[in-house]
Each structure stands twice: as structure tokens, then as C-alpha cells.
N, C-alpha and C positions, 0 to 999 in steps of 0.2 A: 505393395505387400500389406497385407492385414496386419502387422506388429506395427506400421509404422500409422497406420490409421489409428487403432488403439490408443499409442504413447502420444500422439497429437493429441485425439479428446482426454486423457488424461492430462495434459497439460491446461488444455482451457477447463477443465472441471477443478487442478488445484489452483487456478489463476483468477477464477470465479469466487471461487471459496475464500482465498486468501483477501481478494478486494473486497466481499460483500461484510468479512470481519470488522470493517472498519468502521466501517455505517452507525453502530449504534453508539459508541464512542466519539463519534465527528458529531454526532445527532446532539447526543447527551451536555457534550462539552458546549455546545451554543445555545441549546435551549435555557440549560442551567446557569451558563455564566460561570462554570465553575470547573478548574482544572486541579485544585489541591491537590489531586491524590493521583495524576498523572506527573511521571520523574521528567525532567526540562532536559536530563542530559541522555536518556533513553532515548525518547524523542529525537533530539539533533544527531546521533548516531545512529538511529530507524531510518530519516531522510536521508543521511549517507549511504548507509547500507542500501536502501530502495535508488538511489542514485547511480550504484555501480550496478547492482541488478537490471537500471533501463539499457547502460551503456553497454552492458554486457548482452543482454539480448536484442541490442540494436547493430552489434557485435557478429554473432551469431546467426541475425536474420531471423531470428525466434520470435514470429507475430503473438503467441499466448507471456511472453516475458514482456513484452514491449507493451502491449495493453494493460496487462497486469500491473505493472509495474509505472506507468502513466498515470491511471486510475488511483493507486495507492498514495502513491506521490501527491496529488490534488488532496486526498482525504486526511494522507500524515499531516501535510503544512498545514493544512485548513484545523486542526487539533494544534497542531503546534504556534498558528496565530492566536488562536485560543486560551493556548496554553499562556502566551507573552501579553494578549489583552486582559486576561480577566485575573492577573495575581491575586 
């Protein structure tokens, strides 16, 4: 059915969106050395959050949550080791 072709690419276009957000913050935070103005406790409840979102669309069988949500995962921590190296 054509509704369910639809709501799939609009899955992978907000699962696209939502991981490409991360990039310039994952970027920023190693280039610079510097997380000051990123909160340490938003962060550790971001990786939670993105944590039940993998388990939940690995849940579901939902390949645009499971990618997305993979992807983000690598970029949160990789901010979040950032965040605990360069106090």
C-alpha cells in the first residue's frame, strides 16, 4: 500500500535528520578540546534515552530506529567521551 511506503521513507528521512544533527557537535567537541558548555547529566540521560530507543526498535523490527539509533549512539558517546576527557 502506498501509506506504508510513505511512513517508511519518512522514517528514514527523520532518522537521517536526527543522526546527521549530531555531526557538527561530535566535530566541534574534538576539534576544540572543549565541552564546557555541553551539560554531563543531559548527555548521560541522551545515551539512555537513545539506548531504549535502539532496544525498542530492535523491539519492533524497525530498521530506520535501529540504524538511527546505532549511528547516534557512536556520536552521543563519542561527545560524551569528550565531554569526560577534555574537562
Amino acid at each position: 500500500m502506498i501509506i506504508d511506503y510513505v511512513l517508511k521513507y519518512i522514517g528514514y528521512f527523520a532518522a537521517f535528520c536526527t543522526t546527521i544533527a549530531f555531526f557538527p557537535q561530535a566535530i566541534k567537541a574534538w576539534k576544540t578540546k572543549s565541552t564546557k558548555d555541553i551539560s554531563l547529566y543531559m548527555f548521560l540521560l541522551l545515551v539512555v534515552g537513545i539506548l531504549a530507543w535502539l532496544v525498542y526498535g530492535i523491539l519492533i523490527s524497525s530498521l530506520p530506529l535501529v540504524i538511527a539509533n546505532l549511528a547516534v549512539l557512536f556520536l552521543a558517546i563519542s561527545i560524551l567521551i569528550a565531554k569526560l576527557k577534555f574537562k
